[in-house]
Steps between C-alpha positions, in 0.01 A plus 500: 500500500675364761699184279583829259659705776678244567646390177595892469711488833634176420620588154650830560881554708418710822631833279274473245155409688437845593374570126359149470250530753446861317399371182280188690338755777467740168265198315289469882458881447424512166279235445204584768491868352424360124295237600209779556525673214455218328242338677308843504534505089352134515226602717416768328480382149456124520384318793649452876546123530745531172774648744503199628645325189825746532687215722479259200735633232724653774459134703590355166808686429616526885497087500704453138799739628479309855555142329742622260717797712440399899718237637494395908847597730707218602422537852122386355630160365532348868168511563228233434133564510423286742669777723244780391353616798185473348287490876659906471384539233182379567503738845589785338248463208226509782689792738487709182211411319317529753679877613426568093144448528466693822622788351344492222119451636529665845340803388242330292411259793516767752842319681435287801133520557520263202523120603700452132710722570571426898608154402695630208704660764549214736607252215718762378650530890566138522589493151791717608571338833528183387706616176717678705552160734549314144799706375684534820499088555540378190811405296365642165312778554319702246558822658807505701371740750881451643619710226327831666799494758657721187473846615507619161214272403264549814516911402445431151215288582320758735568794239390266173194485705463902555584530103216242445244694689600869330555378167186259476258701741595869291462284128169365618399853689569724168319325225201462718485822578507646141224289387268581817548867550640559149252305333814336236531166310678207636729566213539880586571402865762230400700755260514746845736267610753506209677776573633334859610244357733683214669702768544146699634360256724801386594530894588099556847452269644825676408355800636186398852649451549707813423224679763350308723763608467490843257708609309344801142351495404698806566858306263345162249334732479822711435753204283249313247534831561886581391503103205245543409749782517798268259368230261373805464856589475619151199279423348607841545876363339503183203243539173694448180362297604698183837439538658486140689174369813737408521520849609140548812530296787705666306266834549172369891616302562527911385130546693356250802741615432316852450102429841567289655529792305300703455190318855340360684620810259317726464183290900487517551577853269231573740233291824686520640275792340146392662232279398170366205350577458794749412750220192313399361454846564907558374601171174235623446733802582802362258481184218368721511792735513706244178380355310468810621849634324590102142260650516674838541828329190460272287371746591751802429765236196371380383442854614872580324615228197359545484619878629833461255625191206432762698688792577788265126493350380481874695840600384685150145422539554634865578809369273558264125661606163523329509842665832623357444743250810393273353160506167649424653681200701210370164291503293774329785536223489115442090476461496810295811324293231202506183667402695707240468136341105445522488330881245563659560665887460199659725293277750765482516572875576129560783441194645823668502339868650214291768696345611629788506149696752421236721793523521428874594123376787605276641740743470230797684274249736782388579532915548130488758476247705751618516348853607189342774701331640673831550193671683334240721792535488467865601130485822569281563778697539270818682250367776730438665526791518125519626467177807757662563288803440141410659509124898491545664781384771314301498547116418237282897346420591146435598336767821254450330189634188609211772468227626177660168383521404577171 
């Protein structure tokens, strides 16, 4: 991802990479939402190792059009391998790794009371200390951390990371929560998502030219969050256990209306200000936040998640009573509902005790969900008024010195 980012910025005079990024950010967008679907149709007709197989004809194709179309910059041509920095490398491969597999099994391992994952988190630490050390020291660095001195690039950075988290943690949130509650196919759940992703991708090339005519990243990034906000809030409004799937749509057309405006002007902001061998380290940073703001996202969710359904189940069972007559008329309703069937009393009074554990499940999980909703909201909604002060208010013109540079 990164090596393509950078071929698009490279490629492209400074007037004209506006729309580039829009149609590269467009095929990051747009490939994550149909990857579902089709995994879901897989999974529900053939067998679930077989989406596996996807990568080969697309790794097939991807590595013809690179040998016959991709060609390195000159700047590239002075360097030798011996000059890889390949003890970075190396470094960062642990740092991350390392970060990866935290997130991934913290939940499962119940965090730091695990030994596995304690010392996944110190070798990550030093991992990143001593990569850190690496890149600022030596003459070749993989990651020149230098390059973050670019105001443009150090905002784009923090906000590629915010995007990660919303975008990733609400794509893994809403398909998960249509086949729990809703009781849909993977395939069902993956098709949810479609609609986002035409109104992204109908949103990105008008974004693409008003950026192109001036108007300034911190009016696109701004509306793209007050809108991220908006559908937050809409999906904390209408979650409810029978919650229809035509209630997603006008929801997720909001999304897509939002990571429009979110997305390209971010990823170009980031690179607007770099050149040469500067673009590739920034889009390095850039596209790595961006995917660990989309781990830290899924994993703080499914942490919160997990947590929260046993706090919310904890204050329902609270305030429900043996001696309550609605709760004694709700249970006599279910074991008649049962015994209508041929239970016997017994049987019947415990499937209803049962039944009604589970309602008080869904509706703890139902709480949970939309918790996870408002502060994703929340979080966008903070981040505004940094976005206000920190972004410059210039619009996005060509500088002289660009052209000259160019």
């Amino acid at each position: 991802m990164v090596t393509a980012q950078t071929i698009i910025t490279e490629s492209y005079p400074i007037k004209k990479r506006a729309m580039a990024q829009t149609i590269y950010v467009l095929g990051i967008i747009v490939g994550p939402t149909l990857g579902p679907p089709l995994g879901g149709y897989i999974i529900d007709n053939y067998s679930w190792p077989l989406i596996f197989y996807i990568n080969i004809p697309v790794g097939i194709v991807a590595a013809l059009l690179t040998f016959q179309f991709v060609r390195s910059p000159k700047y590239a041509e002075k360097l030798k391998t011996r000059n890889v920095d390949w003890i970075g490398i190396a470094l960062l491969i642990i740092a991350v790794g390392f970060l990866q597999f935290i997130l991934e099994k913290g939940q499962e391992e119940d965090w730091f009371s695990s030994s596995l994952i304690t010392t996944s988190a110190v070798l990550s630490f030093f991992g990143f200390f001593f990569f850190i050390w690496r890149e600022m020291v030596y003459k070749y660095p993989i990651v020149d951390l230098r390059v973050l001195r670019n105001r443009n690039l150090s905002i784009g950075s923090i906000l590629s990371f915010v995007l990660g988290f919303g975008l990733f943690g609400s794509t893994f949130i809403i398909p998960l929560y249509t086949q729990t509650i809703m009781g849909w196919t993977a395939f069902q759940s993956g098709m949810l998502m479609v609609p986002s992703t035409i109104f992204t991708a109908i949103m990105m090339p008008f974004v693409g030219k008003m950026m192109e005519k001036g108007v300034s990243f911190r009016l696109l990034i701004t509306s793209g969050m007050i809108i991220f906000f908006i559908y937050s809030m809409m999906a904390y409004k209408i979650l409810t256990p029978n919650t229809d799937g035509d209630a997603f749509f006008w929801i997720l057309v909001v999304r897509g209306v939002g990571l429009g405006l979110l997305s390209v002007p971010v990823t170009t902001m980031a690179l607007s200000t770099l050149h040469g061998s500067e673009i590739g380290q920034g889009a390095a940073l850039s596209g790595m936040l961006r995917q660990l703001g989309g781990s830290f996202g899924v994993a703080l969710i499914s942490t919160y998640l997990t947590r929260d359904i046993q706090f919310h189940r904890s204050n329902l069972v609270g305030t429900l009573s043996i001696d309550d007559p609605v709760v004694q008329q709700r249970i006599e309703l279910l074991k008649k509902g049962f015994e209508s069937k041929g239970m016997t009393w017994d049987n019947s009074q415990e499937a209803a005790l049962k039944l009604l554990d589970n309602i008080v499940n869904i509706q703890a999980t139902v709480l949970s969900y939309m918790d996870v909703f408002l502060w994703i909201g929340v979080m966008f909604l903070v981040c505004i008024p940094f976005v206000l002060i920190l972004v410059k208010k210039s619009k996005n013109k060509i500088k002289a010195s660009d052209m000259i540079h160019e």
